[in-house]
PDB file of N, CA, C and O in Angstrom, chain B, residues numbered from 101:
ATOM      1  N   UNK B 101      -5.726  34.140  10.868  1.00  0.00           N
ATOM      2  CA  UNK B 101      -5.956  32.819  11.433  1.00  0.00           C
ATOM      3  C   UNK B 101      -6.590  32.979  12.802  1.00  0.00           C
ATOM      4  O   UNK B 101      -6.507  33.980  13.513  1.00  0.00           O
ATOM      5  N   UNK B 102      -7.120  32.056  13.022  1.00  0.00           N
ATOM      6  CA  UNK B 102      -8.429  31.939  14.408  1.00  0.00           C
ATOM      7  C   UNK B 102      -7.472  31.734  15.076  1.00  0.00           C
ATOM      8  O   UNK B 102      -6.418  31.248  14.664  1.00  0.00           O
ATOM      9  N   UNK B 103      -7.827  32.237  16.712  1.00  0.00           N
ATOM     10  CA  UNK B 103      -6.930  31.407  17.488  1.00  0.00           C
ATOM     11  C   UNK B 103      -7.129  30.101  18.386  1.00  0.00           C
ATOM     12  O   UNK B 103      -8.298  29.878  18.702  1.00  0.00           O
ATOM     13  N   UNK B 104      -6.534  29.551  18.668  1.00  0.00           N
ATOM     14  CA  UNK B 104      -6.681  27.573  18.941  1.00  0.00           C
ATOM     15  C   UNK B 104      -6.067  27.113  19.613  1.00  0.00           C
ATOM     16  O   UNK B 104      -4.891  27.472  19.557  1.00  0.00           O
ATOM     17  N   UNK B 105      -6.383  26.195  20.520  1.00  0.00           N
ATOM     18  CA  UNK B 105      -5.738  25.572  21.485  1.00  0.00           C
ATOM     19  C   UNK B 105      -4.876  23.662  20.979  1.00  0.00           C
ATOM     20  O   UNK B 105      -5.697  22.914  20.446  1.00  0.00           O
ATOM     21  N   UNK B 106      -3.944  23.271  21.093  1.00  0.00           N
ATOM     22  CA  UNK B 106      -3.707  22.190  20.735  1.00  0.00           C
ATOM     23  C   UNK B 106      -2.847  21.255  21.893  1.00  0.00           C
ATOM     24  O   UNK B 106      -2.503  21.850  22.914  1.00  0.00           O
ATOM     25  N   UNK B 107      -2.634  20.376  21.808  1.00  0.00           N
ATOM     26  CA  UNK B 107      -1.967  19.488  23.121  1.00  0.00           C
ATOM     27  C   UNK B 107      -1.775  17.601  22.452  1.00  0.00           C
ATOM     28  O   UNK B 107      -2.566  16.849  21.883  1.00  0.00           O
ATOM     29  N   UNK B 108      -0.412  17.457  22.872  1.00  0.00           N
ATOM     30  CA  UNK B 108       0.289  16.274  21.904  1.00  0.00           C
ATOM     31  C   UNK B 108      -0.043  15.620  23.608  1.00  0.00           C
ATOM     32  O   UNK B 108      -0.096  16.056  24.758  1.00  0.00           O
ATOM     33  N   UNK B 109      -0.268  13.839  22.608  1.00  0.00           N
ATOM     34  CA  UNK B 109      -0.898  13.178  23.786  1.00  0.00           C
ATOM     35  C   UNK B 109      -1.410  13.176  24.713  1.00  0.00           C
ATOM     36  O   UNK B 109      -1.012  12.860  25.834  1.00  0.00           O
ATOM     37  N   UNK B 110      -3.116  13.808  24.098  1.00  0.00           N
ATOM     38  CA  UNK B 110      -3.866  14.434  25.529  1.00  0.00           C
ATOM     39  C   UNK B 110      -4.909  12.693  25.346  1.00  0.00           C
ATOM     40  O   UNK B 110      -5.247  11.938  24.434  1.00  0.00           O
ATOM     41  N   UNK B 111      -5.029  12.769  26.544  1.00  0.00           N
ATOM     42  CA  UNK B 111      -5.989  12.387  27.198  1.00  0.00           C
ATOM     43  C   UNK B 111      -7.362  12.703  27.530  1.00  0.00           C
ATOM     44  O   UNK B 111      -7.247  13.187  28.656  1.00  0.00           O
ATOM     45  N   UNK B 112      -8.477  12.720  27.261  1.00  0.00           N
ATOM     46  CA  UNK B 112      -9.752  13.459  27.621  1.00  0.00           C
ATOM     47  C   UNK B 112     -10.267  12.910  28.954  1.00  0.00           C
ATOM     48  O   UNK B 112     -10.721  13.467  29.953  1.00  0.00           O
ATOM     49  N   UNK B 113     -10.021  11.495  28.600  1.00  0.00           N
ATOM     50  CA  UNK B 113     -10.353  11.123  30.199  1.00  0.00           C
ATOM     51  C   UNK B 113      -9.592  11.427  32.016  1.00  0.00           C
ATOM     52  O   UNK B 113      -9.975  11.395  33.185  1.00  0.00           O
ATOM     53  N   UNK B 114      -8.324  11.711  31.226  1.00  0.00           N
ATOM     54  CA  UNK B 114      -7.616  12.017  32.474  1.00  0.00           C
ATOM     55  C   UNK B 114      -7.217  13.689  32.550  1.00  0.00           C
ATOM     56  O   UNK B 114      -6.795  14.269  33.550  1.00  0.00           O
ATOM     57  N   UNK B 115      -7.425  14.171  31.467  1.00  0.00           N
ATOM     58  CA  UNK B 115      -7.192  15.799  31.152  1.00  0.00           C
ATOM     59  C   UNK B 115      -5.867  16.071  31.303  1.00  0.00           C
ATOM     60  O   UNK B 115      -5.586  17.008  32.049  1.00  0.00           O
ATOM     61  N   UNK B 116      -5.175  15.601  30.885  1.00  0.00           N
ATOM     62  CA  UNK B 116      -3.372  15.360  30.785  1.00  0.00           C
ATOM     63  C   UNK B 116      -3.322  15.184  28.921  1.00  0.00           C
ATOM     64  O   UNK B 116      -4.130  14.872  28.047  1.00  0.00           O
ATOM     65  N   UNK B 117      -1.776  15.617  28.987  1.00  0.00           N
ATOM     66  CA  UNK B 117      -1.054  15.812  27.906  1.00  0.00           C
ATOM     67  C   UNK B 117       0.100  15.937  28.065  1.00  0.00           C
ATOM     68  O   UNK B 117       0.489  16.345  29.159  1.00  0.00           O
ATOM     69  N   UNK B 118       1.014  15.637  27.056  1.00  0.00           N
ATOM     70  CA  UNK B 118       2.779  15.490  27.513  1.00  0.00           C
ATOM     71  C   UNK B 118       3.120  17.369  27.292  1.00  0.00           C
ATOM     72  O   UNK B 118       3.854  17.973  28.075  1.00  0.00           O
ATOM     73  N   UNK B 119       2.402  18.071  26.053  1.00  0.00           N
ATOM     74  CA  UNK B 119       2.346  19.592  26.489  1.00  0.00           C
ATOM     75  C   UNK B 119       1.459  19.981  25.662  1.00  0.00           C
ATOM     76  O   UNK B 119       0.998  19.535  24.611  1.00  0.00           O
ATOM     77  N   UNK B 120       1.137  21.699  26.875  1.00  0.00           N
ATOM     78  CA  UNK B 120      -0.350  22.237  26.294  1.00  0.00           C
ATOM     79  C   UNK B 120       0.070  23.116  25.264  1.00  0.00           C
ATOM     80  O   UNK B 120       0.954  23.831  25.735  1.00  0.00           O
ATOM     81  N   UNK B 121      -0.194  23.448  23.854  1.00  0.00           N
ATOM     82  CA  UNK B 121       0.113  24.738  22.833  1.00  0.00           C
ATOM     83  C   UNK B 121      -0.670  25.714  22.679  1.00  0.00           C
ATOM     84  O   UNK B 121      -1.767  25.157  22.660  1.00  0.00           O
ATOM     85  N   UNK B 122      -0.825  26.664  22.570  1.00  0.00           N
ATOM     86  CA  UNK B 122      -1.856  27.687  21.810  1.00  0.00           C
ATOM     87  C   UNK B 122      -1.179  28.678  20.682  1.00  0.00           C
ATOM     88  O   UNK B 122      -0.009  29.038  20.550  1.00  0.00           O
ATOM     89  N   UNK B 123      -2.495  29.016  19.832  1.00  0.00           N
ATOM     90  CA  UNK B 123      -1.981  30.158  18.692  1.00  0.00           C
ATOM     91  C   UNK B 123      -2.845  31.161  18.801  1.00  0.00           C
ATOM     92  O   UNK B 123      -3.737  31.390  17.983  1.00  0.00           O
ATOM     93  N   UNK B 124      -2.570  31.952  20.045  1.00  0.00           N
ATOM     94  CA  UNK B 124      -3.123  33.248  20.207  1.00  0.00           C
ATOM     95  C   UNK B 124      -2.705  34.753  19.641  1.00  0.00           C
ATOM     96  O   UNK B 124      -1.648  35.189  20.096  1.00  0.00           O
ATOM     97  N   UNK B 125      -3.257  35.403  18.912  1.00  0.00           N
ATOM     98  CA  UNK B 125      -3.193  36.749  17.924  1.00  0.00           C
ATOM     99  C   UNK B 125      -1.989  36.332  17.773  1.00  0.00           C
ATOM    100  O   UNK B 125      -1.002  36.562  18.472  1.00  0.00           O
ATOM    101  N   UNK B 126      -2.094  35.709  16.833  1.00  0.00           N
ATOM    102  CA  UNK B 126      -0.711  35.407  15.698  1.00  0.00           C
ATOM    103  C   UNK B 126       0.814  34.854  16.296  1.00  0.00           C
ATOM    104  O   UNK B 126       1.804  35.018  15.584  1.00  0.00           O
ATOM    105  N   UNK B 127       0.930  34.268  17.492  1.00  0.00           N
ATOM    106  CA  UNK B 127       2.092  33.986  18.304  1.00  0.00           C
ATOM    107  C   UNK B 127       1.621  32.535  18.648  1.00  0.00           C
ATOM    108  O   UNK B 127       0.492  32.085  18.840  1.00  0.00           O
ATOM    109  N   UNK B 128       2.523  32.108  18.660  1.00  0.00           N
ATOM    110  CA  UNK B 128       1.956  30.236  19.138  1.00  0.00           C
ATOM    111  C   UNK B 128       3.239  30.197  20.685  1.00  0.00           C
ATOM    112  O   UNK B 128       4.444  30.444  20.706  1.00  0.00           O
ATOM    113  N   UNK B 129       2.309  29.788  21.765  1.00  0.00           N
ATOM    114  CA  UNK B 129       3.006  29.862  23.163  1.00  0.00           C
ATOM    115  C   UNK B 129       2.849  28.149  23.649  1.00  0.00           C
ATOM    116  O   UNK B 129       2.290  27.261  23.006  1.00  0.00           O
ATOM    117  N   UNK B 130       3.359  28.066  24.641  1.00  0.00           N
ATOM    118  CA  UNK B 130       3.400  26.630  25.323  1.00  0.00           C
ATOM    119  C   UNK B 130       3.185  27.121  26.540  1.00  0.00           C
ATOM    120  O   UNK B 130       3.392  28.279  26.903  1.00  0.00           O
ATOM    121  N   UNK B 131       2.660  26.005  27.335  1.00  0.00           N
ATOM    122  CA  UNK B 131       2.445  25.999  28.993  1.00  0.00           C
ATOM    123  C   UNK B 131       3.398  25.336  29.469  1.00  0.00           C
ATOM    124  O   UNK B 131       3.669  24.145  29.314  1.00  0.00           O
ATOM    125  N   UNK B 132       4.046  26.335  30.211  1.00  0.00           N
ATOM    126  CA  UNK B 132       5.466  26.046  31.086  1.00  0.00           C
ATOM    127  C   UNK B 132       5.243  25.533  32.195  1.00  0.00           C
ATOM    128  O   UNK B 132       5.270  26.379  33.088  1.00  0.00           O
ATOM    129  N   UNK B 133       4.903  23.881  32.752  1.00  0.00           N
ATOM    130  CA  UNK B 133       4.389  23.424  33.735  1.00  0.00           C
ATOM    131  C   UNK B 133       5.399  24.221  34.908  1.00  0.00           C
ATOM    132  O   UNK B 133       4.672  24.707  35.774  1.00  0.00           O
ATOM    133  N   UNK B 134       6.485  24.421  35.108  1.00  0.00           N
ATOM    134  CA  UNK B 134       7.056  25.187  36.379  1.00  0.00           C
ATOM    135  C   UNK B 134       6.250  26.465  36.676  1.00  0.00           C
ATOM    136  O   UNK B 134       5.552  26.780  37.640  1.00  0.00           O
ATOM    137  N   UNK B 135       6.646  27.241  35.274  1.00  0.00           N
ATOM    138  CA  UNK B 135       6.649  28.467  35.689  1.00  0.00           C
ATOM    139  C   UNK B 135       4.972  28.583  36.146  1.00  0.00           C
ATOM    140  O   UNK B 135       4.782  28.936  37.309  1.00  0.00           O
ATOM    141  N   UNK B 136       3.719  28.296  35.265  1.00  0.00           N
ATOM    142  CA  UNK B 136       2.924  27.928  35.677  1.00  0.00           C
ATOM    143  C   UNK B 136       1.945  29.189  34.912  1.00  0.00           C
ATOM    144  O   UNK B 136       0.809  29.580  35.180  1.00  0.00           O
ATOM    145  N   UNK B 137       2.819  29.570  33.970  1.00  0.00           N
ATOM    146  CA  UNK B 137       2.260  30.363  32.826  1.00  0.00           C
ATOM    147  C   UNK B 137       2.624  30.483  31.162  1.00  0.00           C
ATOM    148  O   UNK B 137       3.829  30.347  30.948  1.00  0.00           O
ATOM    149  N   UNK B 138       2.140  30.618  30.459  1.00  0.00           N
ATOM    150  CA  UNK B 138       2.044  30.329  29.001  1.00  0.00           C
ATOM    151  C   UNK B 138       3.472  30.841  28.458  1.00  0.00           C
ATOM    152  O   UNK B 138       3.874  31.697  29.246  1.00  0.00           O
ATOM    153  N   UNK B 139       4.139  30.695  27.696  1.00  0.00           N
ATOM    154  CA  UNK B 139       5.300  31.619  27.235  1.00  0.00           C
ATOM    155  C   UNK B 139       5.558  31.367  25.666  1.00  0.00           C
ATOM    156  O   UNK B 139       5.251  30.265  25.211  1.00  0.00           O
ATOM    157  N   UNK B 140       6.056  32.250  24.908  1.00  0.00           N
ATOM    158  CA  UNK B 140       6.536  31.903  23.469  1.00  0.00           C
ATOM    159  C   UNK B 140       7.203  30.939  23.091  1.00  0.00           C
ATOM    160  O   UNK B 140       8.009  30.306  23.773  1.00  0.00           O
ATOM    161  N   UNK B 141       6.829  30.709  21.657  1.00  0.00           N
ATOM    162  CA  UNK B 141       7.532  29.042  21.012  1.00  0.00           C
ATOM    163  C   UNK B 141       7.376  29.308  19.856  1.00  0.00           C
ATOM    164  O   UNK B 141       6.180  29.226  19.576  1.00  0.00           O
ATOM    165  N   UNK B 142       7.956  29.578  19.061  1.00  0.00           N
ATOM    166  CA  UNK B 142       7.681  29.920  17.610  1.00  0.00           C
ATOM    167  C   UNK B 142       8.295  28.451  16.462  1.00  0.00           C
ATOM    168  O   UNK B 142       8.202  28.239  15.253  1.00  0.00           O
ATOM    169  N   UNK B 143       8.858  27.767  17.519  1.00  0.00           N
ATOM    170  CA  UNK B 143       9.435  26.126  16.708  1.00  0.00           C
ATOM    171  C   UNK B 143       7.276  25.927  16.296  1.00  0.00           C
ATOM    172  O   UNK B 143       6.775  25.736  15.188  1.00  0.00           O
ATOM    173  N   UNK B 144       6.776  26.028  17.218  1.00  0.00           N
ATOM    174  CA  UNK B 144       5.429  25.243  17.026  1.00  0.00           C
ATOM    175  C   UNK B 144       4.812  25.875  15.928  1.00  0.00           C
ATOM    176  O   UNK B 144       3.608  25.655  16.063  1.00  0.00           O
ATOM    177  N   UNK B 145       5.048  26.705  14.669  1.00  0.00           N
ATOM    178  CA  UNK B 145       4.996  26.826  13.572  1.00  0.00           C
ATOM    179  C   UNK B 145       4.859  25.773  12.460  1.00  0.00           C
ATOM    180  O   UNK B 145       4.180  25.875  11.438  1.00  0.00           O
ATOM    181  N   UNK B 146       5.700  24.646  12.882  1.00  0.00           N
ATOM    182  CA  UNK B 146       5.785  23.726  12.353  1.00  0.00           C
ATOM    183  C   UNK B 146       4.081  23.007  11.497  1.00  0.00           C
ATOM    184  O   UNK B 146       3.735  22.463  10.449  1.00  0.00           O
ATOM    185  N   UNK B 147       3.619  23.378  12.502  1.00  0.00           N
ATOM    186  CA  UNK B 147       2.249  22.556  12.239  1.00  0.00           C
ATOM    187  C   UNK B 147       1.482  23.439  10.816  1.00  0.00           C
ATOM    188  O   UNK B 147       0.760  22.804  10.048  1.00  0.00           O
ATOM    189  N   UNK B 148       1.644  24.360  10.683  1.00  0.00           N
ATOM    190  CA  UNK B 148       1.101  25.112   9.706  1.00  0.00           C
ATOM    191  C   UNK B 148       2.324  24.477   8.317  1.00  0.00           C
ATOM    192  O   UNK B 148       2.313  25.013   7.209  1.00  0.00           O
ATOM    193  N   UNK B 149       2.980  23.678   8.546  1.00  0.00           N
ATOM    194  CA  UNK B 149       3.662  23.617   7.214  1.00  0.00           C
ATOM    195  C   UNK B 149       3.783  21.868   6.814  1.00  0.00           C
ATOM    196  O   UNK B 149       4.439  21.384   5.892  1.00  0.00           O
ATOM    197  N   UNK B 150       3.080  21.266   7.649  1.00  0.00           N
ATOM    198  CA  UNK B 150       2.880  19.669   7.795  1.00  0.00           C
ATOM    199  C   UNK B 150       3.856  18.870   8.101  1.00  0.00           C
ATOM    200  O   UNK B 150       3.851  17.748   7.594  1.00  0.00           O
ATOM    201  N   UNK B 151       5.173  19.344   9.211  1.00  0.00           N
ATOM    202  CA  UNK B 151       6.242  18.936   9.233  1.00  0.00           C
ATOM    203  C   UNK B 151       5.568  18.517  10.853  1.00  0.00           C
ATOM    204  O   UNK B 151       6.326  17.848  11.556  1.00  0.00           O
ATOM    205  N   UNK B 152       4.543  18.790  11.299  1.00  0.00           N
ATOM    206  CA  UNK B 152       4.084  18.189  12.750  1.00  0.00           C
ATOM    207  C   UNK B 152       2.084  17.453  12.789  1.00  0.00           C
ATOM    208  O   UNK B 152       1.000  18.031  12.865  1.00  0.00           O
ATOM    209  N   UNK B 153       2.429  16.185  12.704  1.00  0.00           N
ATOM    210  CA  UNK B 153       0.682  16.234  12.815  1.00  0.00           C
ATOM    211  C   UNK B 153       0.257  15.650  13.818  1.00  0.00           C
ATOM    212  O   UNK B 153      -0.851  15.116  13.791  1.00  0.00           O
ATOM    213  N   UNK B 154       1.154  15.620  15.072  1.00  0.00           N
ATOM    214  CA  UNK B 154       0.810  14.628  16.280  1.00  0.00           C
ATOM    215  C   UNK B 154       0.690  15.164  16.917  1.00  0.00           C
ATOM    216  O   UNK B 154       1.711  15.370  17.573  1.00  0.00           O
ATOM    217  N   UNK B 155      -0.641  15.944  17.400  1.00  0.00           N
ATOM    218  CA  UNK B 155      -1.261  16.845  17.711  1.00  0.00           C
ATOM    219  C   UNK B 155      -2.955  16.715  17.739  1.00  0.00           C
ATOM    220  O   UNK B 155      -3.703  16.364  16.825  1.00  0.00           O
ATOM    221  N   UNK B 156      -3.219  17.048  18.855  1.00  0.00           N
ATOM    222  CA  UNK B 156      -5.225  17.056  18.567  1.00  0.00           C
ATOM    223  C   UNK B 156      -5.299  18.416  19.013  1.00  0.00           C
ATOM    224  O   UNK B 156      -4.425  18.902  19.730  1.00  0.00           O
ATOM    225  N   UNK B 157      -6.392  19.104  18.585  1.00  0.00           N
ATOM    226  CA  UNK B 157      -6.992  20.525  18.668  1.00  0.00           C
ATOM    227  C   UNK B 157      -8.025  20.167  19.947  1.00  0.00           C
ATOM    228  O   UNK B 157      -8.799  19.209  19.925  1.00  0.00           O
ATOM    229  N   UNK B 158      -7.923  20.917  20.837  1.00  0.00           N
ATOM    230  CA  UNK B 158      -8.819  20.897  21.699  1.00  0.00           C
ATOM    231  C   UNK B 158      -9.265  22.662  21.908  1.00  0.00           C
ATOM    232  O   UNK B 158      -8.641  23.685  21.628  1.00  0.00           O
ATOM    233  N   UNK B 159     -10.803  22.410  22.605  1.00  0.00           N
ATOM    234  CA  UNK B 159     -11.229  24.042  23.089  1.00  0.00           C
ATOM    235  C   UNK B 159     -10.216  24.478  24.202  1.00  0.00           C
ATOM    236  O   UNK B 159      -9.524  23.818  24.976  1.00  0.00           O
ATOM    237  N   UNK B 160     -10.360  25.696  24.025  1.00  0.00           N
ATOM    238  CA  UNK B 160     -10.061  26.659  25.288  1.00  0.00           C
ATOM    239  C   UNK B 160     -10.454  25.900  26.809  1.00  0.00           C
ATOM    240  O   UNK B 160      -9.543  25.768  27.626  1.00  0.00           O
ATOM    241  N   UNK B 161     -11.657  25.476  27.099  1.00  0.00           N
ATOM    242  CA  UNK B 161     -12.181  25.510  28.008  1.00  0.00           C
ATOM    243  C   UNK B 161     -11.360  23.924  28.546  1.00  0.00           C
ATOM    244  O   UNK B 161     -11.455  23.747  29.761  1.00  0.00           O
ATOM    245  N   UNK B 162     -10.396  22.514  27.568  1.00  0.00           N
ATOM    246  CA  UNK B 162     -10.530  21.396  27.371  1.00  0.00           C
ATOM    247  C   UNK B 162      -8.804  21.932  28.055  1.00  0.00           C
ATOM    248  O   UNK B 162      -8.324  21.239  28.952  1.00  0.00           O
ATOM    249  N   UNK B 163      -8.077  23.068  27.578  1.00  0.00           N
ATOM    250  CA  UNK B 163      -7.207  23.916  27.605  1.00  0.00           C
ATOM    251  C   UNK B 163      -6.819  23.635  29.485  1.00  0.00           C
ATOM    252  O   UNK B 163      -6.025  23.039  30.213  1.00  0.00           O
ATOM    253  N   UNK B 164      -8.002  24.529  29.535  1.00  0.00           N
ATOM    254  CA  UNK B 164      -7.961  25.256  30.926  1.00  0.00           C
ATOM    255  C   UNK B 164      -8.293  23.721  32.198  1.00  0.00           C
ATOM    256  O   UNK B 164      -7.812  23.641  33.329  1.00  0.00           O
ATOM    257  N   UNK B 165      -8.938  23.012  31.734  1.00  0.00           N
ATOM    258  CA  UNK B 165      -9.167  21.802  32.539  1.00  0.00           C
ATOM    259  C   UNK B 165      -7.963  21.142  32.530  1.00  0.00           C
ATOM    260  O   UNK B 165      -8.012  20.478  33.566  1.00  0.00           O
ATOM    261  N   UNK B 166      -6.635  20.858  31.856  1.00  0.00           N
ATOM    262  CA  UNK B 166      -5.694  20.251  31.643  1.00  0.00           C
ATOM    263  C   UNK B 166      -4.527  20.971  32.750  1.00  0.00           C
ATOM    264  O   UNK B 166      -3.834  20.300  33.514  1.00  0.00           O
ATOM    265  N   UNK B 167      -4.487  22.490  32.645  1.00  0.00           N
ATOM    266  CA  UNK B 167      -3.958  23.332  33.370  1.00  0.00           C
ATOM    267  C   UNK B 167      -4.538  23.193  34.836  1.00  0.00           C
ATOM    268  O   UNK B 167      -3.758  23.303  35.781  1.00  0.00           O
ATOM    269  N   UNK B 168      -5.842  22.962  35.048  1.00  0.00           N
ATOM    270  CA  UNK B 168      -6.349  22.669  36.887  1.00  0.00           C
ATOM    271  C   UNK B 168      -5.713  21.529  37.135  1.00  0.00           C
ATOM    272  O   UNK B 168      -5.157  21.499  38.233  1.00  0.00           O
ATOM    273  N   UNK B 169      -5.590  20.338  36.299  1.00  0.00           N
ATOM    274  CA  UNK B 169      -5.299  19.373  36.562  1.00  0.00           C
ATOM    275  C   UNK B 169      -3.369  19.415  36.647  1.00  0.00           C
ATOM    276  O   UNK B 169      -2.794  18.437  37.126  1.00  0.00           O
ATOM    277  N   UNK B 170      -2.833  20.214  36.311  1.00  0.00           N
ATOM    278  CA  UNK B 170      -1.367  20.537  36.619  1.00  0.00           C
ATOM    279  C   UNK B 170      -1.375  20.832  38.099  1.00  0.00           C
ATOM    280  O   UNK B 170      -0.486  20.297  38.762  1.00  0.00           O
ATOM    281  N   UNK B 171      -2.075  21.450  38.589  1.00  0.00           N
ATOM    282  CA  UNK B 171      -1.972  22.220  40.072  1.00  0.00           C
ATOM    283  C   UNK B 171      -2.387  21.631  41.130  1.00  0.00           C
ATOM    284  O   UNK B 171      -2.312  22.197  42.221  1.00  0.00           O
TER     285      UNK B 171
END
């Protein structure tokens, strides 16, 4: 599987989301607004089995603009 960035109630116009996900080399992590770095979540599996679809896929780069906008 590719890896992908995702984020539940994002916003494009304001670059906010209630939280950021990714599924990087086979591990799916969350952005820990404190800590202020990515960490493991393996509940977010969910989405590969259709038990989660409230969710939009955004790029890396849509990713990283959401994260400037944390700081």
């Amino acid at each position: 599987m590719d890896d992908f960035y995702f984020a539940y109630d994002y916003n494009p116009e304001n670059n906010t989301c209630s939280l950021l996900c990714r599924h990087i080399n086979h591990s799916f992590e969350v952005y820990n607004k404190k800590e202020k770095r990515w960490v493991p979540d393996n509940s977010l599996a969910r989405i590969f089995i259709g038990e989660d679809i409230y969710y939009d896929e955004i790029t890396e780069e849509q990713a990283q603009k959401i994260i400037e906008n944390l700081n």
